[in-house]
C-alpha positions in Angstrom: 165.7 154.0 160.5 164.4 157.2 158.7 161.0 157.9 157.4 158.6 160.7 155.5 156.1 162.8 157.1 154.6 165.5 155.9 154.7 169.3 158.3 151.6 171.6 156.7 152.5 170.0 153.6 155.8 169.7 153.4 157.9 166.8 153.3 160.7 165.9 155.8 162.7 163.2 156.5 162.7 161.9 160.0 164.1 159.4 162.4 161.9 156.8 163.6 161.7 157.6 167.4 162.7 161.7 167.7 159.9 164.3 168.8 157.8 165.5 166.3 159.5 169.0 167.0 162.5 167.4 166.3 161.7 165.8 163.4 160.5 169.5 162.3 163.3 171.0 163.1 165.3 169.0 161.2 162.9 169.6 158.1 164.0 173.7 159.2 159.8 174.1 160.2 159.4 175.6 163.9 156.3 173.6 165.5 155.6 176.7 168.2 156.6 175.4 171.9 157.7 176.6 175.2 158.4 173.9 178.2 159.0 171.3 175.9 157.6 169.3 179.3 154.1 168.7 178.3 152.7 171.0 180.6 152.4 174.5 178.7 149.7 172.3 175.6 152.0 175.1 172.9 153.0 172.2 171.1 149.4 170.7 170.5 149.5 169.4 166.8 146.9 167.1 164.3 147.1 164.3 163.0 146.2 164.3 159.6 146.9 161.0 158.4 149.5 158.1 159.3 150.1 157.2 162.8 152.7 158.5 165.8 153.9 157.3 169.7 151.5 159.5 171.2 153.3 159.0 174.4 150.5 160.0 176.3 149.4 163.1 175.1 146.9 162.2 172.8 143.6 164.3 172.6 141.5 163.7 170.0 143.4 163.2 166.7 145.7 165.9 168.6 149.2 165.0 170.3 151.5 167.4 171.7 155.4 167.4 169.4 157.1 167.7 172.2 156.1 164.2 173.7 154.8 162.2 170.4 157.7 160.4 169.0 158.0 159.3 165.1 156.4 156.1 164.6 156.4 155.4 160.8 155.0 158.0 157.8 152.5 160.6 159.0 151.3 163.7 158.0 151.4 166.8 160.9 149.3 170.2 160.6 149.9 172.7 162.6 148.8 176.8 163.4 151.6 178.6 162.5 151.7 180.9 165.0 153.8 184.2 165.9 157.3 183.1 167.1 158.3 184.1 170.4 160.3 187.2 170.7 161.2 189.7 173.1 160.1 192.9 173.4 161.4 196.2 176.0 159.4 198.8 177.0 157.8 201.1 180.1 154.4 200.5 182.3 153.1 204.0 181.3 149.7 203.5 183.5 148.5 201.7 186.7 144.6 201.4 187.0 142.7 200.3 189.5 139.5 198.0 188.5 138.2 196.7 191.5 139.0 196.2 195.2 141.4 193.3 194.0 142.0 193.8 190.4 144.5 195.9 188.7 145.1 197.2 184.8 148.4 197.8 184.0 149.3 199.4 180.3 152.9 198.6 179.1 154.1 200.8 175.7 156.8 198.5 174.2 159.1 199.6 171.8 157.9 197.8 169.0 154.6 195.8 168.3 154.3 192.3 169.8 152.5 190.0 167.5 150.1 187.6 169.2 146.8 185.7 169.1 144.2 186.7 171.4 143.9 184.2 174.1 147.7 183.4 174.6 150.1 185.1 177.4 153.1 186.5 177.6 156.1 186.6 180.3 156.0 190.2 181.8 159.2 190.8 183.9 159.1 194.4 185.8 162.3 195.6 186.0 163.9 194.4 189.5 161.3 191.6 189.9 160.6 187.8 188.9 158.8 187.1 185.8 155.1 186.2 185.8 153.1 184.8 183.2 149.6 187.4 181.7 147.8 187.4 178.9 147.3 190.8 177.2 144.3 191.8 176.7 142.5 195.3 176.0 140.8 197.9 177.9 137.7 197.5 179.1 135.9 199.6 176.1 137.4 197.6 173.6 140.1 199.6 172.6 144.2 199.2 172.7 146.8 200.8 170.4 149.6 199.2 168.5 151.9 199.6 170.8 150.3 198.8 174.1 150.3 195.6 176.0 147.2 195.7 179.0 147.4 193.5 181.3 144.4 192.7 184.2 146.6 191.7 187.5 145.0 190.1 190.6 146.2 191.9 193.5 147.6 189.9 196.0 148.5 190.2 199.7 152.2 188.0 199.7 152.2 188.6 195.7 155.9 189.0 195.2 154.7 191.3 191.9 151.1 191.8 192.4 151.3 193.9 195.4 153.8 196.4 194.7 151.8 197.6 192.1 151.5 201.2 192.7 153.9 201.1 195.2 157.5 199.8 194.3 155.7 199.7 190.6 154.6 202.9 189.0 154.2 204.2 185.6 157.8 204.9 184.1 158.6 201.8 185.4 160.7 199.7 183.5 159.6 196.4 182.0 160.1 193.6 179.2 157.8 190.4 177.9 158.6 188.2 175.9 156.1 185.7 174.0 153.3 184.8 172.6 152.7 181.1 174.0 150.2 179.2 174.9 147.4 177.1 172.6 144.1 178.8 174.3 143.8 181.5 171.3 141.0 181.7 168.8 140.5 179.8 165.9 138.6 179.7 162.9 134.8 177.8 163.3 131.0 178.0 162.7 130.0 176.3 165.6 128.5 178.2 169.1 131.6 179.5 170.8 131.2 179.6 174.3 133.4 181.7 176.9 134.0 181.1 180.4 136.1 183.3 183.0 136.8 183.5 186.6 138.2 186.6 188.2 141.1 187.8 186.4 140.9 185.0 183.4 138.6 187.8 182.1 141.7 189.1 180.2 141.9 186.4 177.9 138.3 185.5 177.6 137.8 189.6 176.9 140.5 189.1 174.1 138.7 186.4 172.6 135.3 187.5 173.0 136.4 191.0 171.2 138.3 189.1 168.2 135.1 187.1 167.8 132.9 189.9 167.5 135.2 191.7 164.9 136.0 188.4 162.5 133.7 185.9 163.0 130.0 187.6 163.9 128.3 184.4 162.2 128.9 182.3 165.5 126.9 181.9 168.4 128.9 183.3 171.4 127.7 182.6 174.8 129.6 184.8 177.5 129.9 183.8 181.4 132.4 185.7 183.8 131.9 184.9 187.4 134.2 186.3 190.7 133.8 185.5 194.2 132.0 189.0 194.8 130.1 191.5 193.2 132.1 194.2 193.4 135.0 192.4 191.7 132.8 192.3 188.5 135.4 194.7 187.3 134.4 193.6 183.5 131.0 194.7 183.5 132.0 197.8 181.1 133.4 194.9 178.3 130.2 192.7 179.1 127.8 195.7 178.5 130.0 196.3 175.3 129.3 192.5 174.2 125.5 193.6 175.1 125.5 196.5 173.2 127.4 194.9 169.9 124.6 192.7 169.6 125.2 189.6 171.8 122.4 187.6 173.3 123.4 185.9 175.9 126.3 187.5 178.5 126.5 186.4 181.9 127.6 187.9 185.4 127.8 185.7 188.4 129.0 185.9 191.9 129.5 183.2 194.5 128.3 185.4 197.1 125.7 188.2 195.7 122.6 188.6 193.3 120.9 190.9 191.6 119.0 191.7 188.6 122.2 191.9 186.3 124.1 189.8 188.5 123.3 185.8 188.9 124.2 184.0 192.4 126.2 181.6 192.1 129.3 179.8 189.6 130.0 180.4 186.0 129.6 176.0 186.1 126.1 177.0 187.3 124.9 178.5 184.0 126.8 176.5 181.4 124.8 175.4 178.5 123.9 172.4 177.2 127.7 170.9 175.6 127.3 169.4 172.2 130.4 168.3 170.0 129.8 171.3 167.8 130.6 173.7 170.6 134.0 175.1 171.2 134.8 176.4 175.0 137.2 178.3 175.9 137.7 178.7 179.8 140.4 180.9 182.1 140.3 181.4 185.6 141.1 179.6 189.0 142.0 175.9 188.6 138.7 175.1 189.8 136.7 176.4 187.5 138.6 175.2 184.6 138.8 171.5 185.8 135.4 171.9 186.1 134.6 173.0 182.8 136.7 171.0 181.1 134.9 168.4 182.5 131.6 169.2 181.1 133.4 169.7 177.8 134.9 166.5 177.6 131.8 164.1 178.5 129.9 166.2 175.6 132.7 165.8 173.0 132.9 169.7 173.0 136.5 170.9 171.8 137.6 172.6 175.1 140.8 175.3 175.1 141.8 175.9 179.0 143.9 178.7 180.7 143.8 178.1 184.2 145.5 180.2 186.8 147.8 179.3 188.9 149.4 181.7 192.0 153.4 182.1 192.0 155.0 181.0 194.7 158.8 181.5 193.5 160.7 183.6 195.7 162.6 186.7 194.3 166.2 186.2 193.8 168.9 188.2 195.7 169.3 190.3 193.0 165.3 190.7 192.2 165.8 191.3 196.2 168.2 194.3 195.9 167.1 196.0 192.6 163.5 196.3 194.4 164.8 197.7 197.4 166.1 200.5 195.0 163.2 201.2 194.0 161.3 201.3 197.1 164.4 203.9 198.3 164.0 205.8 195.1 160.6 206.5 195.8 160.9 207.6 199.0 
């Protein structure tokens, strides 16, 4: 049995029972996706009018394509975001940020197209890919051509802690992307921001865009790390100071002082209302947590939690990094 729904205006014809995507797809309109699993929220879409399966996923008047099934006549809208694409390119500098946080710069060949706030698969030549999201330096700026990256430094990091070592500047790397649903969007309402170590890089993205297009909303910043000194975004948060926003927040689990409140980021959240939009990255945590708060006051909450890899590299990751440990030596 076949049906009408409507895609950002447009009519298709669909089968009762097929994805939304599908259904799309058949109307030749690309709802943006990734996992196709449910898990990666690309897929998020709104509906307008009508009524779909949810399966699920509903959120709101929200369902994700890739789950929802066709149920009857609808109408879908959607962001149509940057398609996916794949771009080449070198790592042309390695910065060190704090004791456990690293800035890596990639030039790519041509510009990628994204919205702040979603990530990117960065595969260094000879190693597993791993999921960032680009961001820009820590004064704000960031050329057409470069991709900068804020990488937590870890001890058994298959990636993370060659960086400097097997993984220098000339090194040789590729992304592809955008993905992801936590970028920014058009609103009036207070917009507040909430990071956790290396979830600055998203948040920093978002909080920059803000200032730049949309200087009529309340923005509320919080970026908390375990310890002071990895506060490594205190240059970006005295830029947010500086270009006029009131309230920016520092906090550390295990220190305090005068520009630096003791404690969690969940610790100094304001009141939630549904007018508030929050966007949150950082350790699982921390964004369960907030999410939390977001959803018992009817905020709209956009999440970007981190997760550590634990894939293993493959024999050939294996010998193409041994290379370049050789190389360097």
């Amino acid at each position: 049995m076949r049906c009408q729904l409507a895609f950002n205006g447009k009519a298709v014809e669909a089968n009762i029972g097929e994805t939304l995507i599908d259904a799309a797809l058949g109307g030749a309109m690309l709802i943006p996706h990734d996992c196709r699993s449910g898990q990666c929220q690309s897929c998020r879409v709104t509906v307008v009018s009508g009524s779909v399966d949810d399966r699920g996923s509903a959120y709101g008047n929200t369902v994700l394509a890739c789950q929802a099934t066709v149920s009857g006549e609808a109408s879908i809208e959607f962001d149509e975001l940057p398609l996916p694409v794949k771009r080449t390119g070198i790592i042309t500098e390695i910065n060190e940020l704090s004791p456990q946080i690293v800035e890596v710069v990639m030039t790519t060949s041509s510009p990628l197209d994204y919205r702040p706030g979603q990530y990117v698969r960065l595969k260094f030549s000879g190693f597993p890919a791993r999921e960032f999201s680009p961001t820009c330096r820590l004064d704000g700026s960031r050329t057409e051509l470069e991709l900068v990256f804020h990488i937590r430094r870890l001890p058994d990091g298959l990636v993370s802690r060659e960086l400097g070592i097997a993984i220098n500047p000339g090194h040789g790397a590729h992304v592809q992307g955008p993905f992801g649903q936590a970028y920014l969007r058009d609103g009036h309402g207070p917009l507040i921001l909430v990071s956790g170590g290396a979830g600055w890089a998203p948040i920093w993205a978002l909080a920059r865009m803000a200032r730049l297009n949309q200087r009529e909303r309340e923005l509320i910043v919080i970026a908390g790390s375990r310890d002071a000194e990895n506060l490594y975004m205190r240059p970006a948060l005295d830029w947010l100071i500086d270009d006029g926003v009131r309230e920016v927040i520092a906090t550390s689990e295990k220190d305090g002082s005068d520009s630096v409140k003791r404690g969690l980021p969940t610790h100094y959240m304001p009141p939630l209302g549904p007018e508030d939009t929050v966007h949150v990255a950082g350790p699982i945590g921390l964004v369960d947590a907030i999410k939390s708060k977001a959803l018992d006051a009817h905020a709209r909450c956009f999440a970007d939690p981190f997760l550590a890899s634990a894939r293993s590299a493959s024999l050939a990751d294996k010998i193409v990094r041994r290379w370049f440990r050789h190389a360097r030596i």
